[in-house]
C-alpha positions in Angstrom: 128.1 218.3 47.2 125.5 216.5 48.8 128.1 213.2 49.5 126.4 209.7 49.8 122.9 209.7 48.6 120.5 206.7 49.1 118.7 204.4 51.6 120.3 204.2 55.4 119.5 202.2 58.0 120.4 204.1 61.3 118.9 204.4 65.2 116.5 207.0 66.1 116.6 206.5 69.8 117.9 203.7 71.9 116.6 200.4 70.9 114.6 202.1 67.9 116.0 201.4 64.4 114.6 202.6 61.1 115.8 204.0 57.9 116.3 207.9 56.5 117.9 209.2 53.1 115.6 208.0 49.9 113.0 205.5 51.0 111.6 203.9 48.4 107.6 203.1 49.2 108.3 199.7 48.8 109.4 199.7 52.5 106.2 201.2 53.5 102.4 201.4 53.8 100.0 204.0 53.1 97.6 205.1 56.4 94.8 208.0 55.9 96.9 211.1 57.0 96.8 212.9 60.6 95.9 216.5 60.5 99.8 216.4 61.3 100.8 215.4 58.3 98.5 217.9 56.7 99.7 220.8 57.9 102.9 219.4 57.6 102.7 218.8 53.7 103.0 215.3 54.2 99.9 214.5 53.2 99.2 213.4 49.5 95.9 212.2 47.8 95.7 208.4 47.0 94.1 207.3 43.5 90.5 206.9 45.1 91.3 211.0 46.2 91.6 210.2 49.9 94.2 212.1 52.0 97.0 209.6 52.9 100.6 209.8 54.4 103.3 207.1 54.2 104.2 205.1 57.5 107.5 203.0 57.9 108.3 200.2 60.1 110.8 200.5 63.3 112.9 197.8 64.5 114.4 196.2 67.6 118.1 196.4 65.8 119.8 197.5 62.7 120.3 194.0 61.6 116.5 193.8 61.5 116.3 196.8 59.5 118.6 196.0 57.0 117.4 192.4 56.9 113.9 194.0 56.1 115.0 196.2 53.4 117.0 193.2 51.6 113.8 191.2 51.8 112.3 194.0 50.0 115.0 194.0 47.0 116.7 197.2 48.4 120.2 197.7 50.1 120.6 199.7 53.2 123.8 201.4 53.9 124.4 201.4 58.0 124.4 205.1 59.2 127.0 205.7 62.2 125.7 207.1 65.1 126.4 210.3 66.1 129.3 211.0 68.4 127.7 213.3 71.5 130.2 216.0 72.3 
């Protein structure tokens, strides 16, 4: 039902690449959460009870982001971009 689950490495905007699907937090870095993130129940508590969102990198090309998430012991699947119509 749901089709090819996993971590995907895809662009957001032109020149901005980045990855979607299931991110493990290995990829990322925990930063002390906007009010954003609050109200948008992204927001979780760290072990010292601090309120903390996760942040993940962006890259100059898919390449990089791929290349980032091997270095990482993951494998990014390449997302196609979207066809405008």
């Amino acid at each position: 039902m749901f089709g090819n689950m996993g971590l995907w490495a895809q662009e957001f905007k032109k020149g901005v690449f980045g990855f979607v699907g299931s991110i493990p937090t290995d990829l990322g870095i925990q930063v002390k959460a906007t009010t954003a993130a609050v109200m948008g129940g992204r927001a979780i508590k760290n072990e010292a009870g601090e309120l903390v969102e996760w942040k993940f990198p962006v890259f100059d090309s898919l390449q990089a982001a791929v290349e980032f998430a091997a270095s990482k012991g993951f494998e990014a699947q390449v997302s196609k971009p979207a066809v405008a119509s």
